[in-house]
VOMI-316475 format. One record per residue (C-alpha): residue in one letter; x, y, z. Coordinates in steps of 0.2 Angstrom, whole numbers, padded with zeros to 4 digits, always signed. Each point is the difference from the previous one (the first is absolute). Example, Ala and Ser with C-alpha at 12.3 -4.5 7.8 and 13.67 -1.06 7.14 Angstrom:
residues 2
A+0062-0022+0039
S+0006+0017-0003
//
This chain:
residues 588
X-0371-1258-0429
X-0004-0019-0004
X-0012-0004+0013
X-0009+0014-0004
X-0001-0004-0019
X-0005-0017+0005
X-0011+0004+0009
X-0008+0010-0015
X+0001-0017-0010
X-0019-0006+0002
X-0005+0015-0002
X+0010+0003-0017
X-0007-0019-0004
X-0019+0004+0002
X+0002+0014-0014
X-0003-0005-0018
X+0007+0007-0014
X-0015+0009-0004
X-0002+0009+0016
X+0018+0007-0003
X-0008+0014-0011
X-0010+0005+0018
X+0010+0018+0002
X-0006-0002+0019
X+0009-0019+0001
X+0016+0007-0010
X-0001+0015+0012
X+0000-0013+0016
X+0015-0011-0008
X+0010+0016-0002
X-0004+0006+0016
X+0004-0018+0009
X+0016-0001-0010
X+0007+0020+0006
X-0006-0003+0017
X+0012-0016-0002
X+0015+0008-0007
X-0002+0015+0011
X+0000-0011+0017
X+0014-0011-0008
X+0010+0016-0003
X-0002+0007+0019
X+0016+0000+0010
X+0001-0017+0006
X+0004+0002+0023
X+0014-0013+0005
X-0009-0008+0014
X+0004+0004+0018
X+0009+0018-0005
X-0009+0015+0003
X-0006+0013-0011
X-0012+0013-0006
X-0016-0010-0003
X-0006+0016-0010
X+0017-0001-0012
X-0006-0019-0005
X-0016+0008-0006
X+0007+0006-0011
X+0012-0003-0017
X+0011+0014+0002
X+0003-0006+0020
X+0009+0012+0010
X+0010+0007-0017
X-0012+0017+0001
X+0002+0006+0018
X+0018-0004-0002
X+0004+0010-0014
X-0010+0013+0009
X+0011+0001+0014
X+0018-0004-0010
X-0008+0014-0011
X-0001+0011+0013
X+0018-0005+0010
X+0009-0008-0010
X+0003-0015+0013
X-0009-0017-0002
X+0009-0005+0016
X-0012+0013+0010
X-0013-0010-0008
X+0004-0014+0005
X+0005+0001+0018
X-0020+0009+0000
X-0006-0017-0006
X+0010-0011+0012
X-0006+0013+0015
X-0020+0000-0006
X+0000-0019+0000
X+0009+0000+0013
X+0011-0016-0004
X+0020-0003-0001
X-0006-0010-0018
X-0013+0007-0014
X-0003+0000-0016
X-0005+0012-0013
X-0007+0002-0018
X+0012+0011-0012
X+0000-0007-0017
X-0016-0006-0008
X-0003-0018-0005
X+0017-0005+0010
X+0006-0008+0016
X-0006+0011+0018
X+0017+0006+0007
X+0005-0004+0015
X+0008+0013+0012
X+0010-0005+0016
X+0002+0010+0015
X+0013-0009+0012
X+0018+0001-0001
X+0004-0017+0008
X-0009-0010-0013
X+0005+0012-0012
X+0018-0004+0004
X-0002-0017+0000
X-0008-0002-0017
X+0013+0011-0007
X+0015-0009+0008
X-0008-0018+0003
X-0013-0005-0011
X+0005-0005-0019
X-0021-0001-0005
X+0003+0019-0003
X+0009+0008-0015
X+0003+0017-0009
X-0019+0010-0004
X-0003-0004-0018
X-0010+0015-0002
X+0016+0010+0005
X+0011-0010-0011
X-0013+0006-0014
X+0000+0018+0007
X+0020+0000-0004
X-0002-0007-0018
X+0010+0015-0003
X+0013-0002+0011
X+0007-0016-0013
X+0011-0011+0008
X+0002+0008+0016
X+0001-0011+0015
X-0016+0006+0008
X-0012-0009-0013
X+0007-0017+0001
X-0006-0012+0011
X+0012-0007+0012
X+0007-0013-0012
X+0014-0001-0012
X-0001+0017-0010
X-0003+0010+0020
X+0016-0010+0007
X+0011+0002-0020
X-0003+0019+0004
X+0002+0002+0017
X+0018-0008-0002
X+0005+0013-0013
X-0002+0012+0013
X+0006-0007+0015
X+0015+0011+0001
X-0008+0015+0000
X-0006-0001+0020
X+0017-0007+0007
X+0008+0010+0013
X+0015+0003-0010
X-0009+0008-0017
X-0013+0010+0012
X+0015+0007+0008
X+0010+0004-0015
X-0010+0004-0013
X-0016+0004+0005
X+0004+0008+0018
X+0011+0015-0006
X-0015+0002-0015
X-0012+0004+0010
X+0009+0012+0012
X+0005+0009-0015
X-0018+0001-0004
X-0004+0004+0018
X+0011+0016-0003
X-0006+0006-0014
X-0020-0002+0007
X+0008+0010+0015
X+0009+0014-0010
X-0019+0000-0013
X-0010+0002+0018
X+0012+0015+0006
X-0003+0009-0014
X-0018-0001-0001
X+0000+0004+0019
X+0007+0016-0004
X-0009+0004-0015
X-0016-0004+0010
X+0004+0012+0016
X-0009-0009+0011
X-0014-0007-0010
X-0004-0018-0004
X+0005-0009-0017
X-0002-0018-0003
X+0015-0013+0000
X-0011-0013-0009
X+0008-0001-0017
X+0017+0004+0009
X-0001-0018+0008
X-0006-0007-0014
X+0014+0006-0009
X+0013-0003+0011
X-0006-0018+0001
X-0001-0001-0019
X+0017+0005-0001
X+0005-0012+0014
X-0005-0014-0010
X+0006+0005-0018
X+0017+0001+0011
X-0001-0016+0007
X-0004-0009-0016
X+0012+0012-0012
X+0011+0008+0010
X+0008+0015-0007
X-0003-0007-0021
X-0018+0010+0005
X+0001+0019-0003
X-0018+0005-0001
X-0003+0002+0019
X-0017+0008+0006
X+0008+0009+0015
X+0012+0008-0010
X-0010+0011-0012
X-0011+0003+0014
X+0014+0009+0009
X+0006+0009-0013
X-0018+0006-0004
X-0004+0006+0018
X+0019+0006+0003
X-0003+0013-0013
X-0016+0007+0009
X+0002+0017+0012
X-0010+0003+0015
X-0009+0016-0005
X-0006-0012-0016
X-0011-0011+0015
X-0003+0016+0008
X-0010+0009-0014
X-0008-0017-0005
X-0009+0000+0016
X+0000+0018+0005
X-0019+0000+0010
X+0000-0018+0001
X-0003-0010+0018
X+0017-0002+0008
X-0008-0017+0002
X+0001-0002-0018
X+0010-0013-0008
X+0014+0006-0014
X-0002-0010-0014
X+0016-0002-0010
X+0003-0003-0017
X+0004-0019-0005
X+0013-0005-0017
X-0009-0014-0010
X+0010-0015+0001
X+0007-0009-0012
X-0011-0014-0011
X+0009-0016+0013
X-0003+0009+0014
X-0019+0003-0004
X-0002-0019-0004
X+0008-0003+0018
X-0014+0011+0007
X-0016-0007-0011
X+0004-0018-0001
X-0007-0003+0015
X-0015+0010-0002
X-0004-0009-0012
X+0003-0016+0012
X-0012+0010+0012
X-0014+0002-0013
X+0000-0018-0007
X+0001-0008+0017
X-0018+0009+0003
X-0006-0004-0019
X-0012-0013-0001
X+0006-0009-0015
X+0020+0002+0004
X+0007-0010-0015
X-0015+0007-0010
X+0008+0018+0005
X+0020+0000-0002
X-0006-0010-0019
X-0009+0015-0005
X+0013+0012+0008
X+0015-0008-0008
X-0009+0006-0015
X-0001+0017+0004
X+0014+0013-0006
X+0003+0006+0019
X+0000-0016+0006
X+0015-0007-0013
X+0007+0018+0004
X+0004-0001+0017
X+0006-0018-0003
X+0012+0004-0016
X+0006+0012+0010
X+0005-0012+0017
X+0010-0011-0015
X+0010+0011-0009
X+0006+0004+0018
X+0002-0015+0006
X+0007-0007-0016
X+0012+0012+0000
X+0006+0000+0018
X+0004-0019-0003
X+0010+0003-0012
X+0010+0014+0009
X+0000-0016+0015
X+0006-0014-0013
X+0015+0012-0005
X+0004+0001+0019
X-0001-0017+0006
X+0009-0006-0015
X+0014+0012+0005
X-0001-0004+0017
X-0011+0011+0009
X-0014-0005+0010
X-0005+0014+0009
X-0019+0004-0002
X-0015-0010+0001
X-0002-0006-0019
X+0019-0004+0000
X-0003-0012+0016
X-0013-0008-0009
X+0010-0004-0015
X+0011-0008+0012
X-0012-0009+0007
X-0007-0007-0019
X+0020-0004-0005
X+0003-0013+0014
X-0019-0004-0001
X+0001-0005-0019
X+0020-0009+0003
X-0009-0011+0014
X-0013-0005-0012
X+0012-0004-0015
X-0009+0016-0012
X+0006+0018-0009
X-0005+0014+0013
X-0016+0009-0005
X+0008+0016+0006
X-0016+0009-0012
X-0014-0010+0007
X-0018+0012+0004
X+0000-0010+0017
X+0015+0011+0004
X-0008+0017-0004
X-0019-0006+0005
X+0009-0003+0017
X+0009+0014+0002
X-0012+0013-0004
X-0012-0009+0011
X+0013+0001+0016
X+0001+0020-0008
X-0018+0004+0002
X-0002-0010+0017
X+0013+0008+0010
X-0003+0018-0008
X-0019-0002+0002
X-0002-0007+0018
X+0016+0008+0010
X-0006+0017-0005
X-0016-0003+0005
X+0008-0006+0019
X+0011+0015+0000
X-0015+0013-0001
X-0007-0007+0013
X+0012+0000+0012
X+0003+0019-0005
X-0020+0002+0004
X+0002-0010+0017
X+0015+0010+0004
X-0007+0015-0003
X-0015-0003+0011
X+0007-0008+0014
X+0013+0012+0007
X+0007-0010+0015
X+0002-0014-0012
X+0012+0012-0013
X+0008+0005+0016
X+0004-0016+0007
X+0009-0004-0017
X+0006+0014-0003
X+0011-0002+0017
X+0003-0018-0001
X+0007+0005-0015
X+0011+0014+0005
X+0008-0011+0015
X+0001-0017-0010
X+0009+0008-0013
X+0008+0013+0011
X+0016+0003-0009
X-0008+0006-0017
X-0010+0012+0013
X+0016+0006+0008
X+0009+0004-0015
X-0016+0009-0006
X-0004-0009-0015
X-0012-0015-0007
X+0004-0019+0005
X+0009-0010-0013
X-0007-0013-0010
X+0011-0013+0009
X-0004+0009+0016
X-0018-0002-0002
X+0000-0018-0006
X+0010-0006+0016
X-0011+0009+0013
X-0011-0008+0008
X-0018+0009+0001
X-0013-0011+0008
X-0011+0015+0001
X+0002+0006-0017
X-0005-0020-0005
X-0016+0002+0010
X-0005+0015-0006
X+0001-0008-0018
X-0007-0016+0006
X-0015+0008+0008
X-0004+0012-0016
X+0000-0018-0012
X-0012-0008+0012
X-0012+0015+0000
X+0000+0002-0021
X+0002-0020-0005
X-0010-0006-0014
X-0008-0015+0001
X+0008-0016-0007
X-0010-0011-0011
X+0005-0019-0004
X-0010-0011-0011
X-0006-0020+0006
X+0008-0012-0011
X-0013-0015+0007
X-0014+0000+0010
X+0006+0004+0019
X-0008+0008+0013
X+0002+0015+0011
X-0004+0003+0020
X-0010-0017-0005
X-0010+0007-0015
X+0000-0009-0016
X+0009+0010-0014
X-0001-0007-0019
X+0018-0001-0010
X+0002+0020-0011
X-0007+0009+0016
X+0008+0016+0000
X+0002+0004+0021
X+0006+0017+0005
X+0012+0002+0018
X-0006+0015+0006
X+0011+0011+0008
X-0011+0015+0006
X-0012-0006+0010
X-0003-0011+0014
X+0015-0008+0006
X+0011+0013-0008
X-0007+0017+0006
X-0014-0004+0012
X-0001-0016+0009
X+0002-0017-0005
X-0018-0011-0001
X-0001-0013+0012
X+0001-0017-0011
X-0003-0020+0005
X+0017-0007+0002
X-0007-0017-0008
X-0004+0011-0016
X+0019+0004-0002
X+0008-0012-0012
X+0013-0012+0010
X+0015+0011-0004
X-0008+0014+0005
X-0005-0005+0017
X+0018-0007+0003
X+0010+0016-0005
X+0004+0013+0013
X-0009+0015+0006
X+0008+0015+0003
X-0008+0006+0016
X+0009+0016+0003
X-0009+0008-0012
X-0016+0013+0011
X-0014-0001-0010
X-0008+0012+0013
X+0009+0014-0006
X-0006+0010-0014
X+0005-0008-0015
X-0004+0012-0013
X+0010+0013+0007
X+0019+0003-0006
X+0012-0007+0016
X+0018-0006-0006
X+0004-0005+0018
X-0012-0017-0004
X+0015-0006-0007
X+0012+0002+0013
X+0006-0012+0014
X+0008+0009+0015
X+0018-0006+0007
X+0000+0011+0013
X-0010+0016+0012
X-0005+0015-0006
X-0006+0006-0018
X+0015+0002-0008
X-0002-0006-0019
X+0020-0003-0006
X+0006-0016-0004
X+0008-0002+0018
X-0019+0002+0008
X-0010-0010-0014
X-0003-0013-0011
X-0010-0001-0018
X-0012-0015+0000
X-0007-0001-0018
X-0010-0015+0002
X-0007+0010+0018
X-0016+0001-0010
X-0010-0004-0017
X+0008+0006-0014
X-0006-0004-0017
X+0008+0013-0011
X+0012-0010-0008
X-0010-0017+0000
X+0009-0016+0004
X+0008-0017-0004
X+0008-0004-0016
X-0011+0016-0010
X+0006+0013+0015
X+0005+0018-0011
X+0019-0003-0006
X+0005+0018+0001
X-0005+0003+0021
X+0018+0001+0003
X+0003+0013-0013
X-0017+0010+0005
X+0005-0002+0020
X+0018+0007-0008
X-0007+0014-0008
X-0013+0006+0013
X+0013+0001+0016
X+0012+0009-0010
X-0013+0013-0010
X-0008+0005+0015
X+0014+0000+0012
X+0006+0014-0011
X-0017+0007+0001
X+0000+0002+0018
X+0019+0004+0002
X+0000+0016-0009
X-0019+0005+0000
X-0015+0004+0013
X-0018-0005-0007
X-0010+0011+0003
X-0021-0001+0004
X-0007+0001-0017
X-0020+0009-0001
X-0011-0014+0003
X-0007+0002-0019
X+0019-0005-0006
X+0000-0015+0013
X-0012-0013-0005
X+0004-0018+0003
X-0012-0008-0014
X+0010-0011-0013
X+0001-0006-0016
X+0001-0023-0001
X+0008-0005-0012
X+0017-0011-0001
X+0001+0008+0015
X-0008+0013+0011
X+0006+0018-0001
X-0007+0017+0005
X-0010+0011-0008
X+0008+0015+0009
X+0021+0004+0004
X+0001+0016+0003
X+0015+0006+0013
X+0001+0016+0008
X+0021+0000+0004
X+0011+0011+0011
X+0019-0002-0004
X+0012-0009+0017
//
C-alpha cells in the first residue's frame, strides 16, 4: 500500500487547494485511495507455496467455498485434502480468515513427524488456544512453557499403569456392562430392527470419565437413568409404535435429560467448536461470557466441581486417595512442601483441568468407539476374526460360558484387536495444527513467525499415496530420521485393512498373539499428535476402546444395517465422530 500511495504523491502535489472542490478530482482521490486499501487488504500469497490464484482476488479468500462445503459435511478436513489433491502439492496454502496470515496445510507425514518431535520453531495454534478461552486453565490452551508443564505435573498420576489398572480399569468394565445390559434390551424391544447406540457411547464414555475423576462421590450417572427408563418399556409398546413401518426403520427410544454438569460436559466443547471457526474468537467468547446461557452452562461446571473438591479434600485429608481429583491433591501437597508454601488444595487450575480431561476423554473416545461398531458391522470377516481371536485368547471365560474378566482382558494379548483400533484412528484423524514461533521454513518454503500450519491426516500420504518430494527440501533432521519402508503405499489406502498393522512371526494367516505381532509405528498415524503436546489420555482411551468393544463382539453379532442407516460422513470437531450408529444386534 505505500508504494502505491507514493506513487499518488505528485499527482496529489499538482492539485491546488482550489481544485479540491472539482467533484470529478474528489471522486479520482477516493477512487485511488479504495482501490489502495482494497489491494492492500487482499490475501497476501507466501512466496513459492501454491494456492488458488482466484482466492487472492479476492478479500474473503477461500473462506466462502469453504464454508460452503463444511456447510454441507461438516468436515473441513475433506476440504482440505480437495485443496492439497487440486494443486497438486504435498505443501499449500489457503485464505480462511480475512485480513490475516494464509494458512499453510502440510500433507507428509515424515516432515510432519519431524516438526512435531524435532523442531522447537513450532508451538501450540494460538487461534486454538483462543478457540478454548472457555476451557480456563486447562492444559490445552497453554503454550509449552511453565503453566502447560505446572499442569501436566498435577496429573501425571492419572496414566500410570498402577491407577489405570486399579481405578480406572475396573470403571470402565463396569460401564462396559451396563452399555451391554442397555443394548440387550433395546435389541429385544427392537425385534430385529435397527436403533442407534450413538448417545449410548456417548454416555458410557461420559460416565467413564466422571468415574475416573470422582469415582463413586458422583451419583448422577447418565447410563443409569437411561436403563431404568428403557428397562420399563414392553415389546408390544415398540410394536404398535411402528406397526406399518419399514422393518428397515429405525426405533427411536426415549432419552432422560441429564443433569445441569452433565449438559455442560456435552456443550462446552461445542462452544470450543464454534469459536475456533468465529472469526473474531476473543471478540466472541467476550460477548458470550455475557450472555445468561453462556454463564449457565459454566455456573453450572463449578458448583460441580467445587463441590466434588470438597468431597476430595475430606478424603485426602483422611487418607484416601483413590479417584482422579484426590491424586491431584496429592500431587499439589508435595508440590507446594517442595516449594516451602500452604497447598492451594481450591485453586481453578485444578477444576479448569479437570473438567477439561472430562470433556476430552468423554468427547473423543465415544467418537472412536462408534466407528469401530460402523467398521465392524460392515466388514463381517473382520467381526469374525475378532470375534474368534477372542474366543480362543481368552478361552477359559468361553469355556465356562461367561464374559472375560476385567483382569483377563487386560492381560491378553490382542495384536489384532490393536490393529483393528489403530487402523479405524488412522482413517478418522484430524488434522494437527501448530503455530511458528519465528520465521522458519518448510520443504524449503519461507514461512513468517504466527503461521498457523495444518498436518493433514486425510489425504495424500495418509489415505492415498504419498507426493514425491526433493530430499534437499527436507529440513536436516528430517532427512536423517528413519523411514519405515514396510509400509505398501500400493495398496488401497482409503480402504479399512487392520492387518497393515501386523508383522508375521510365522506361516499361515493365523492372527493370535503366537502368529503376530502389532506394529503401531507400521504406518502414519497422526491421531494423537506427537512430542511433548501428544494427547495425555491415549492410554486411557486405548483402555477403554479394547475393553468396550471386546464386550461388544463377545456377546453380540452386528448385523448389515439398510444402507440409509450406514453412512460414513462425520462431524470435525475436537474430534471426528459419525453422523450415524446405528446396530442391528443378534444375541451369542
Amino acid at each position: 500500500m505505500q508504494s502505491l500511495v507514493q506513487q499518488s504523491i505528485p499527482f496529489f502535489d499538482n492539485i491546488s487547494t482550489g481544485n479540491l472542490t472539482n467533484p470529478l478530482l474528489v471522486l479520482v482521490i477516493v477512487t485511488v485511495s479504495l482501490y489502495s486499501l482494497y489491494q492492500w487488504l487482499l490475501p497476501k500469497p507466501i512466496p513459492g507455496i501454491p494456492y488458488n490464484p482466484q482466492a487472492a482476488k479476492s478479500l474473503l479468500g477461500d473462506a466462502p467455498a469453504m464454508v460452503k462445503e463444511v456447510s454441507a459435511t461438516g468436515e473441513f478436513r475433506v476440504w482440505c485434502a480437495k485443496q492439497m489433491k487440486q494443486m497438486n502439492s504435498p505443501i499449500c496454502q489457503i485464505f480462511i480468515r480475512p485480513f490475516s496470515k494464509p494458512w499453510v496445510l502440510l500433507a507428509d507425514f515424515r516432515e510432519a513427524k519431524d516438526i512435531l518431535m524435532r523442531r522447537k520453531e513450532f508451538g501450540k495454534s494460538s487461534f486454538l488456544s483462543d478457540g478454548m478461552a472457555c476451557m480456563g486453565s486447562f492444559h490445552g490452551i497453554y503454550m509449552s512453557g511453565e503453566k502447560f508443564k505446572a499442569n501436566r505435573q498435577l496429573i501425571q498420576d492419572l496414566m500410570t499403569t498402577s491407577f489405570l489398572n486399579n481405578h480406572v480399569g475396573p470403571a470402565i468394565f463396569g460401564k462396559g456392562l451396563e452399555l451391554m445390559k442397555l443394548v440387550e434390551t433395546k435389541m429385544n424391544l427392537a425385534r430385529g430392527r435397527p436403533f442407534s447406540v450413538k448417545k449410548d457411547f456417548e454416555y458410557t464414555s461420559l460416565d467413564v470419565m466422571l468415574e475416573f475423576a470422582f469415582g463413586k462421590n458422583w451419583v448422577h450417572t447418565s447410563l443409569g437413568p437411561q436403563m431404568e427408563l428403557v428397562g420399563k418399556m414392553q415389546a408390544e409398546d415398540i410394536d404398535a409404535m411402528m406397526e406399518g413401518k419399514d422393518p428397515n426403520e429405525p426405533v427411536v427410544f426415549p432419552m432422560v435429560p441429564l443433569v445441569d454438569f452433565l449438559n455442560s460436559v456435552y456443550e462446552a466443547p461445542e462452544i470450543v467448536e464454534r469459536t475456533i471457526n468465529a472469526l473474531m474468537p476473543k471478540l466472541q467468547t467476550w460477548w458470550w461470557s455475557k450472555q445468561s446461557w453462556y454463564k449457565h452452562i459454566f455456573d453450572a461446571k463449578e458448583r460441580a466441581m467445587k463441590e466434588q473438591v470438597e468431597i476430595a479434600i475430606s478424603n485426602f485429608q483422611s487418607g484416601c486417595i483413590q479417584t482422579g481429583i484426590e491424586h491431584m491433591l496429592m500431587r499439589e501437597a508435595s508440590r507446594a512442601e517442595k516449594e516451602g508454601r500452604a497447598p492451594d488444595f481450591r485453586s481453578k487450575v485444578l477444576r479448569d483441568e479437570m473438567f477439561g480431561n472430562i470433556v476430552g476423554g468423554h468427547h473423543t473416545t465415544s467418537g472412536a468407539m462408534m466407528w469401530l461398531t460402523k467398521y465392524l458391522t460392515d466388514h463381517l470377516v473382520v467381526q469374525s476374526n475378532l470375534r474368534s481371536v477372542l474366543y480362543t485368547s481368552l478361552s477359559a471365560a468361553k469355556q465356562e460360558n461367561r464374559l472375560f474378566t476385567f483382569e483377563e482382558i487386560r492381560h491378553a494379548k490382542l495384536p489384532y484387536l490393536d490393529a483393528i483400533i489403530e487402523e479405524m484412528l488412522r482413517i478418522n484423524a484430524v488434522p494437527v495444527t501448530r503455530e511458528t514461533l519465528t520465521d522458519t521454513t518448510i520443504l524449503g518454503c519461507p514461512i513468517k513467525k504466527g503461521t498457523q500450519v495444518f498436518f493433514m491426516s486425510n489425504g495424500p500420504g495418509f489415505l492415498s499415496p504419498s507426493f514425491p518430494i526433493d530430499e534437499s527440501k527436507r529440513s536436516e533432521t528430517s532427512r536423517a530420521s528413519k523411514i519405515n519402508a514396510t509400509w505398501d503405499e500400493t495398496q488401497d489406502l482409503a480402504a479399512f485393512d487392520p492387518e497393515r498393522w501386523l508383522v508375521r512371526k510365522r506361516e499361515g494367516n493365523g492372527l493370535l498373539a503366537d502368529d503376530v505381532d502389532f506394529d503401531g509405528a507400521a504406518g502414519p498415524q497422526l491421531v494423537f499428535g506427537m512430542g511433548t503436546r501428544t494427547c495425555w489420555g491415549r492410554r486411557l482411551a486405548y483402555m477403554e476402546m479394547r475393553i468396550v468393544i471386546a464386550m461388544l463382539v463377545w456377546n453380540f453379532e452386528l448385523l448389515k444395517t439398510p444402507p440409509a442407516l450406514s453412512s460414513y460422513a462425520g462431524l470435525e470437531g475436537i474430534a471426528r465422530v459419525p453422523q450415524q450408529c446405528y446396530v442391528r444386534l443378534r444375541k451369542l
